[in-house]
N, CA, C and O atoms as a GROMACS GRO file, in nm:
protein
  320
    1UNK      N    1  17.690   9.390  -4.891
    1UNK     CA    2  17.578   9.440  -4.813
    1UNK      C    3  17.512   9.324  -4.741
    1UNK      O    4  17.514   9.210  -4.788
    2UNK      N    5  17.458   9.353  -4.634
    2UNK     CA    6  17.379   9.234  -4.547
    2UNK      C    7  17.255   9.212  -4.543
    2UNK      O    8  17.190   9.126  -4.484
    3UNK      N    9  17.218   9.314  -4.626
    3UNK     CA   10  17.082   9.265  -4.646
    3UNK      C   11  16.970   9.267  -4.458
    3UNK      O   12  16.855   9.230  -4.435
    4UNK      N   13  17.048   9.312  -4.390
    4UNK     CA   14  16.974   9.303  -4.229
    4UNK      C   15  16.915   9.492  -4.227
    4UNK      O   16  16.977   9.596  -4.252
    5UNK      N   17  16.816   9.475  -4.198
    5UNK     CA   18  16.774   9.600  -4.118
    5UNK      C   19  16.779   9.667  -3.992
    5UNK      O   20  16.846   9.628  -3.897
    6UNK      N   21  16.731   9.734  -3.992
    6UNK     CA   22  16.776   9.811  -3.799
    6UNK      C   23  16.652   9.843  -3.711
    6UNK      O   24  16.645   9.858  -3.589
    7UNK      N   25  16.531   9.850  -3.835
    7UNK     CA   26  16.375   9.892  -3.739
    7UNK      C   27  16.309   9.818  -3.885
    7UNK      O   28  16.346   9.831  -4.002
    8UNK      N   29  16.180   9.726  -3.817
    8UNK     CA   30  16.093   9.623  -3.906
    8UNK      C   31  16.022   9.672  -3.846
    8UNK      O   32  16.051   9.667  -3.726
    9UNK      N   33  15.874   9.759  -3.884
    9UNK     CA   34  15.726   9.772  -3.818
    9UNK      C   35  15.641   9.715  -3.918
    9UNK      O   36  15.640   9.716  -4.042
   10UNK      N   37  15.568   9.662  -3.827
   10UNK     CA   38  15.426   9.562  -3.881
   10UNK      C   39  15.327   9.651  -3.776
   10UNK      O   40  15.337   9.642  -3.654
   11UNK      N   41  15.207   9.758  -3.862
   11UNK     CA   42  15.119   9.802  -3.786
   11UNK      C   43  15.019   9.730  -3.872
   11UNK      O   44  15.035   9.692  -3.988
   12UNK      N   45  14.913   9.716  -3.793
   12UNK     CA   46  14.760   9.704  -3.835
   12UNK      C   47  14.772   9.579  -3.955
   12UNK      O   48  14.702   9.575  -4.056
   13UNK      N   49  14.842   9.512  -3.931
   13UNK     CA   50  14.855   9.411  -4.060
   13UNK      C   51  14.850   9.213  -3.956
   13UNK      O   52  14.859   9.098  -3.997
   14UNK      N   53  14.834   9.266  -3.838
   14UNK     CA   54  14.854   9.107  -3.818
   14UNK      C   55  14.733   9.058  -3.798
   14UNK      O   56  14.718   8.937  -3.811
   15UNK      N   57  14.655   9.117  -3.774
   15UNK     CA   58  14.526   9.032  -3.811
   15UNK      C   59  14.454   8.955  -3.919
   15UNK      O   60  14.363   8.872  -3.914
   16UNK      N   61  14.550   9.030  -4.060
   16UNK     CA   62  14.508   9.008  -4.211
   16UNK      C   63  14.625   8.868  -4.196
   16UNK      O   64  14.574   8.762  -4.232
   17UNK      N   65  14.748   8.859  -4.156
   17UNK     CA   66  14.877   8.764  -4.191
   17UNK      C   67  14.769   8.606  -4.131
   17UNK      O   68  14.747   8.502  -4.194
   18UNK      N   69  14.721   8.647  -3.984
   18UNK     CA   70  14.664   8.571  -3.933
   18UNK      C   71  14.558   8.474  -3.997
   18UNK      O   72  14.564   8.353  -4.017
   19UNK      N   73  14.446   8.576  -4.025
   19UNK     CA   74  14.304   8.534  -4.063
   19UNK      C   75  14.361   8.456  -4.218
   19UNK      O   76  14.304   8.352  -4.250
   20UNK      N   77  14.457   8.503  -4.297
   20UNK     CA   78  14.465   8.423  -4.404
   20UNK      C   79  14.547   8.329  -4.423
   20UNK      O   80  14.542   8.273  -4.533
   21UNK      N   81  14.638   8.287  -4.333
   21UNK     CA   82  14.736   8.243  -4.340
   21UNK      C   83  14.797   8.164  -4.238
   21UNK      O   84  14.906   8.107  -4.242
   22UNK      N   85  14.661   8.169  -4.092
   22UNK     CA   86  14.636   8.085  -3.969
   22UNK      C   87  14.771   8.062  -3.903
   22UNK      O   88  14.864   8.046  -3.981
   23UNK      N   89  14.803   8.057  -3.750
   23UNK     CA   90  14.893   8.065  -3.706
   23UNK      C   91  15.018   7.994  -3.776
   23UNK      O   92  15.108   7.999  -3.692
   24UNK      N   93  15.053   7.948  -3.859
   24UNK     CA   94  15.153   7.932  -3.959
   24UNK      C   95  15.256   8.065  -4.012
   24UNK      O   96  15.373   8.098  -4.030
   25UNK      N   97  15.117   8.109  -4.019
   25UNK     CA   98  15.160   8.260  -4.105
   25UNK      C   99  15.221   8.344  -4.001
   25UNK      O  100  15.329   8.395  -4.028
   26UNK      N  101  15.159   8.369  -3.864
   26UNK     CA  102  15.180   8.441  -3.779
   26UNK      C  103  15.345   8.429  -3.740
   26UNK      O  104  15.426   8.521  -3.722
   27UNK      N  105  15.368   8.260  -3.732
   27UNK     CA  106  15.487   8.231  -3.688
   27UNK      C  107  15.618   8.216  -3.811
   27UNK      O  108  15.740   8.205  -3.800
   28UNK      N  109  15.538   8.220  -3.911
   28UNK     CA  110  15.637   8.281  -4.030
   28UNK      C  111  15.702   8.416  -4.047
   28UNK      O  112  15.805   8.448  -4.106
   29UNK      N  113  15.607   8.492  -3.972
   29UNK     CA  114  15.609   8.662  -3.965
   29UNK      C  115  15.723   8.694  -3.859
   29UNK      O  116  15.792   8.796  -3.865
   30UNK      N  117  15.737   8.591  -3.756
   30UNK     CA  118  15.806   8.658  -3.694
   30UNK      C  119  15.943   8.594  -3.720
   30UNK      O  120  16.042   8.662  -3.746
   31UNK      N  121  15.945   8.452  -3.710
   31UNK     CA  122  16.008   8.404  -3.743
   31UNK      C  123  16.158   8.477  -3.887
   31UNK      O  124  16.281   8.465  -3.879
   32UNK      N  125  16.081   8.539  -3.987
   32UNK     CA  126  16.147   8.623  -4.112
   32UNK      C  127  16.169   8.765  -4.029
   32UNK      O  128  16.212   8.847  -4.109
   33UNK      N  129  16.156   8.815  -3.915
   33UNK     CA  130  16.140   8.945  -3.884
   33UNK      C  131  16.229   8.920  -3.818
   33UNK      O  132  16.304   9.017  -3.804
   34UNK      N  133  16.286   8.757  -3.725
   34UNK     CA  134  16.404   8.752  -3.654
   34UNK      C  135  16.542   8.754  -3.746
   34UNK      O  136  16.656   8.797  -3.733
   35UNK      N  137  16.474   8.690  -3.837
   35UNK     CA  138  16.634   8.645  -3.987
   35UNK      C  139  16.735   8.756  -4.039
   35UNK      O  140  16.855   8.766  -4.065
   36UNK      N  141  16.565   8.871  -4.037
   36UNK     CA  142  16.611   9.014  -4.119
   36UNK      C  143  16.648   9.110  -4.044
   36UNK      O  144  16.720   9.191  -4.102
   37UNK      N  145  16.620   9.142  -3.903
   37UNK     CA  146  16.650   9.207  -3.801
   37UNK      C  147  16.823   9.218  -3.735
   37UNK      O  148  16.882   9.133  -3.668
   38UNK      N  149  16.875   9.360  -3.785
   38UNK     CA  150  17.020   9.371  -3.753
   38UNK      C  151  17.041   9.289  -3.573
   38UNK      O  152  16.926   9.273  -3.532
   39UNK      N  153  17.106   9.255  -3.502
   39UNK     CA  154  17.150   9.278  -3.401
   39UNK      C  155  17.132   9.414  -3.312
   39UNK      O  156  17.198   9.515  -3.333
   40UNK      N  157  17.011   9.399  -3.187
   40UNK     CA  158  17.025   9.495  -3.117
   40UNK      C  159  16.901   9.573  -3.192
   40UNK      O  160  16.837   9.651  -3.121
   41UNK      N  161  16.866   9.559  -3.318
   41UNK     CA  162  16.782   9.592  -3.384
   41UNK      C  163  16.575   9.634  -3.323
   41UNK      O  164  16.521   9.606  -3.216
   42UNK      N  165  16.523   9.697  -3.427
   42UNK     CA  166  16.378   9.714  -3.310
   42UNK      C  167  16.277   9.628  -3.415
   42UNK      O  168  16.290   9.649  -3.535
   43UNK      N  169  16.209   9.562  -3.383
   43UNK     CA  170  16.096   9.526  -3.426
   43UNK      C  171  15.935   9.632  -3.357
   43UNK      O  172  15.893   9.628  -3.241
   44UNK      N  173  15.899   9.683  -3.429
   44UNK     CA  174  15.785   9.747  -3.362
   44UNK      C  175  15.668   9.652  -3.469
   44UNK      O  176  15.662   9.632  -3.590
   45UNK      N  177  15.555   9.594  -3.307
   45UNK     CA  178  15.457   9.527  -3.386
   45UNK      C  179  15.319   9.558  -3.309
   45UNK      O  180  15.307   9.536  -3.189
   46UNK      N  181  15.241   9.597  -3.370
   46UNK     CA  182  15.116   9.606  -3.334
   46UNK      C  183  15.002   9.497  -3.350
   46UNK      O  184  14.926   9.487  -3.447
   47UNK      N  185  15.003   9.406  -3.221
   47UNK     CA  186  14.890   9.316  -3.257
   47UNK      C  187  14.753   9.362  -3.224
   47UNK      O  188  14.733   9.443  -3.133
   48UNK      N  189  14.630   9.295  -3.320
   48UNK     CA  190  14.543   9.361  -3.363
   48UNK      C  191  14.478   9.297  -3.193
   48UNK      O  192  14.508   9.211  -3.110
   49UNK      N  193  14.384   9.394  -3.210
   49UNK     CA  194  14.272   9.308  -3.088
   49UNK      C  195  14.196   9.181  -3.125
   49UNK      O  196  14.107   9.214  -3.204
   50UNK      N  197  14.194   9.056  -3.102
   50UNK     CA  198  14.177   8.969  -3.113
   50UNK      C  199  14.007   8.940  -3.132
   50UNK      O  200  13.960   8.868  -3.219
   51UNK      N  201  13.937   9.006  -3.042
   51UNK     CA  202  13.765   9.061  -3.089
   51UNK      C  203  13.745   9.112  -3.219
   51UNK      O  204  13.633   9.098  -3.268
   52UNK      N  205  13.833   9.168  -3.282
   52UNK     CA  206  13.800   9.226  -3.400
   52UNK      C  207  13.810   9.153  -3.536
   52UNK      O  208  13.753   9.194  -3.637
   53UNK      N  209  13.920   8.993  -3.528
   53UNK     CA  210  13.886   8.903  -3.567
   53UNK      C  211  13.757   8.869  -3.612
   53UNK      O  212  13.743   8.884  -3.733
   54UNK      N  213  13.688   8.840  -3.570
   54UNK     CA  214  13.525   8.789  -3.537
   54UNK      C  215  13.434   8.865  -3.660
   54UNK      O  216  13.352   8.800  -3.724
   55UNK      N  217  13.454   8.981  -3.680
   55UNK     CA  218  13.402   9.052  -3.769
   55UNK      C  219  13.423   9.025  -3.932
   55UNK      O  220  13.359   9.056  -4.032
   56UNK      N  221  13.518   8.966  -3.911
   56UNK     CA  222  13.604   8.920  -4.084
   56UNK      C  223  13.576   8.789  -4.099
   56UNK      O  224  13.587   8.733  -4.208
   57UNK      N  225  13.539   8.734  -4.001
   57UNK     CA  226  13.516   8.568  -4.057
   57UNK      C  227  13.399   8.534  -4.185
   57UNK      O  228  13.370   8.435  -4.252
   58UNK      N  229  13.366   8.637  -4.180
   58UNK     CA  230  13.240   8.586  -4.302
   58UNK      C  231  13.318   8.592  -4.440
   58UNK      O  232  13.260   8.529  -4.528
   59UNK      N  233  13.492   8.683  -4.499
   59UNK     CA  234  13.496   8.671  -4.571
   59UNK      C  235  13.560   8.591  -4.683
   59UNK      O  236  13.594   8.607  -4.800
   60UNK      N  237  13.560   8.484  -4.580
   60UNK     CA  238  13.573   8.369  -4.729
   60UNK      C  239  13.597   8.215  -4.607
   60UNK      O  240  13.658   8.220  -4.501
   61UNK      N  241  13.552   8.132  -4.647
   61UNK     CA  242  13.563   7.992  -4.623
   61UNK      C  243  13.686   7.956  -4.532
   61UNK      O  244  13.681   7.897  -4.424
   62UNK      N  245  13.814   8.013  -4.608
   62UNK     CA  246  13.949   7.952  -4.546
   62UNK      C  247  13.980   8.091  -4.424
   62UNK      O  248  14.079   8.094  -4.351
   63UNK      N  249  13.905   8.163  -4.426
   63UNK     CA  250  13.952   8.270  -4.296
   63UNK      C  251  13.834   8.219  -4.204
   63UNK      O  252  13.854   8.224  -4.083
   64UNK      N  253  13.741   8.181  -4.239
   64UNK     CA  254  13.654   8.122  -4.118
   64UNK      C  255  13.753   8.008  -4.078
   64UNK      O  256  13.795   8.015  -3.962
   65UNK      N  257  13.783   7.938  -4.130
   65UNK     CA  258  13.822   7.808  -4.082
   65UNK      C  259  13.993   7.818  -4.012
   65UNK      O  260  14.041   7.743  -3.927
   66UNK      N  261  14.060   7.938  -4.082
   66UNK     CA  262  14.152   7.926  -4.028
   66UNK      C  263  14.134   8.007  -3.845
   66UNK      O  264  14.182   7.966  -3.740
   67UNK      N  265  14.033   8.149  -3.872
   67UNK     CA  266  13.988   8.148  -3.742
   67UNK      C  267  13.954   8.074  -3.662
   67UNK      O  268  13.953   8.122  -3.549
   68UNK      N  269  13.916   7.945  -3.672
   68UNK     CA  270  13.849   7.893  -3.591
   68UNK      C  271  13.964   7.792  -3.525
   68UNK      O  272  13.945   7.734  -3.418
   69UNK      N  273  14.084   7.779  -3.604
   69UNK     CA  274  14.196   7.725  -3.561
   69UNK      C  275  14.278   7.790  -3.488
   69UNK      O  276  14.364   7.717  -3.438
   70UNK      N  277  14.284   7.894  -3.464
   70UNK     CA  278  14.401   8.005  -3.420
   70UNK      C  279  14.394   7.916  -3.306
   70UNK      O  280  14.302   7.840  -3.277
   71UNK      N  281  14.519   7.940  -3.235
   71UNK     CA  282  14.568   7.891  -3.101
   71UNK      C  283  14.686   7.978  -3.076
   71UNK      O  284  14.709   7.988  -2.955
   72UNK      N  285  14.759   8.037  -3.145
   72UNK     CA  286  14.870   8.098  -3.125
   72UNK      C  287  14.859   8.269  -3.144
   72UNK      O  288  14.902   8.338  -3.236
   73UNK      N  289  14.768   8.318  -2.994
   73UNK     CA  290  14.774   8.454  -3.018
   73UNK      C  291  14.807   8.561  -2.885
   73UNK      O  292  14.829   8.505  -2.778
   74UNK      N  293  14.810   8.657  -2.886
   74UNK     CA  294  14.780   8.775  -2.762
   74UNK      C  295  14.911   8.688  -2.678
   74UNK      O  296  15.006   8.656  -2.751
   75UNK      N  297  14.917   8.656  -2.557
   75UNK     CA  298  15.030   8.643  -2.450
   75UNK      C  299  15.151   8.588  -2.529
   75UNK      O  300  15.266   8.634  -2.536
   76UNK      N  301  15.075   8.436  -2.608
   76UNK     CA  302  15.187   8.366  -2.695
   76UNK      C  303  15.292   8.420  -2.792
   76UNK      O  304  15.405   8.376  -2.814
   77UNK      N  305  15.219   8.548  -2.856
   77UNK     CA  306  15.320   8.598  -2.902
   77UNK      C  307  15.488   8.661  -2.843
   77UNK      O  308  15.587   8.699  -2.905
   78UNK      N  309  15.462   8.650  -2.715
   78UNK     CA  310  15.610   8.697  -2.633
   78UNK      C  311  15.659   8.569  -2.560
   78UNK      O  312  15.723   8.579  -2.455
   79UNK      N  313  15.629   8.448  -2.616
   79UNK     CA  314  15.715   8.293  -2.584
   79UNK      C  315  15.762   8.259  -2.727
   79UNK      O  316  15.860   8.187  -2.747
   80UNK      N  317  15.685   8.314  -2.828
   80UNK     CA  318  15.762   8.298  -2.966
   80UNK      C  319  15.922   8.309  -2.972
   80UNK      O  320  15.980   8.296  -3.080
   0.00000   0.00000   0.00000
């Protein structure tokens, strides 16, 4: 068995990969979504609105700070 899939969806979850895990995480996400993805295969991904960020920063120290680092979001994600 190959262990590859044929459809990977990530809804409503990249804002959480982000805020905790700061563009590292983001580019880990896709990065494992290219590895596991059959050939010809669909990735369906819903990125969050980037304003809505802003609202979560209060909850904890390392999501403020990793917010405040993001650089890798919205257009960048389709040069990944």
């Amino acid at each position: 068995a190959d262990n590859l899939f044929d459809t990977i969806i990530c809804l409503n979850t990249s804002k959480w990969i982000h805020l905790n895990y700061g563009d590292i995480g983001m580019k880990v996400l896709f990065n494992n979504v290219y590895q596991q993805l059959r050939k010809g295969g669909i990735f369906l991904f819903e990125p969050q609105n980037f304003d809505s960020y802003k609202k979560r920063i209060k909850l904890s120290k390392e999501i403020h700070a990793n917010y405040n680092n993001i650089k890798f979001a919205g257009r960048y994600y389709y040069e990944f």
